[in-house]
C-alpha positions as CSV (number, residue, x, y, z in Angstrom):
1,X,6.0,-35.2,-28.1
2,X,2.9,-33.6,-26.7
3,X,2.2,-31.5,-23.5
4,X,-0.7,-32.8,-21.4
5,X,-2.1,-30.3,-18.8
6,X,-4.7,-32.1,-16.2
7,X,-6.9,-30.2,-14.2
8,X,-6.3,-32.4,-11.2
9,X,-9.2,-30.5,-9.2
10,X,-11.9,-31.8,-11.4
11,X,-14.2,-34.5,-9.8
12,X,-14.3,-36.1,-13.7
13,X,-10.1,-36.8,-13.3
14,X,-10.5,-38.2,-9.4
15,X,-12.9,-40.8,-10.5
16,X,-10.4,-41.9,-13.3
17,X,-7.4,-41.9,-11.0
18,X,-9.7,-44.3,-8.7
19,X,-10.5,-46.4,-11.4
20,X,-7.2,-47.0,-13.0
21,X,-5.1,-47.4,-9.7
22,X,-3.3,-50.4,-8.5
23,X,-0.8,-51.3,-5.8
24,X,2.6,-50.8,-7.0
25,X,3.9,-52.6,-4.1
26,X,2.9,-52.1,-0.4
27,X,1.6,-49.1,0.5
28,X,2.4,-47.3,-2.2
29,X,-0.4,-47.4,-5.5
30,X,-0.1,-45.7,-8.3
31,X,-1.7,-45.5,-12.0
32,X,0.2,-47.2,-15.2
33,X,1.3,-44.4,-17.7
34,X,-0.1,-47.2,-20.5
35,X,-3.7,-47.4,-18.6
36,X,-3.7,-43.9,-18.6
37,X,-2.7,-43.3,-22.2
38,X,-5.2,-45.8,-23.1
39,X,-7.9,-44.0,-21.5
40,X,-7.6,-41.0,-23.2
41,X,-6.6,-42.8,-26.9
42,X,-3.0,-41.2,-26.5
43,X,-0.5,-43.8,-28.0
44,X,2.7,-44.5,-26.3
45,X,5.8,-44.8,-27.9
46,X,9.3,-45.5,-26.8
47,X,11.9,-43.9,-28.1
48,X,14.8,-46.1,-26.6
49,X,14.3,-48.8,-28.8
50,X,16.2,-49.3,-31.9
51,X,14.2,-50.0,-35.1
């Protein structure tokens, strides 16, 4: 597990946000935690499933 901290004033980070959002459902958008990881080469794993 890693800690992430995101300067979430930088203009850099907005622009990302803007680019990776979608509509979640009406009225309410949002940014997929796997778009996001993919963007910055972080891999996801879950650690719910058995092997």
């Amino acid at each position: 597990m890693i800690e992430v901290k995101i300067n979430d004033e930088d203009p850099g980070f907005h622009s990302i946000i803007e680019e990776l959002s979608i509509e979640i459902e009406p009225g309410v958008v949002g940014v997929k935690a796997s778009d996001l990881c993919l963007m910055f080469s972080i891999e996801m794993v879950d650690t719910n499933k058995e092997n």
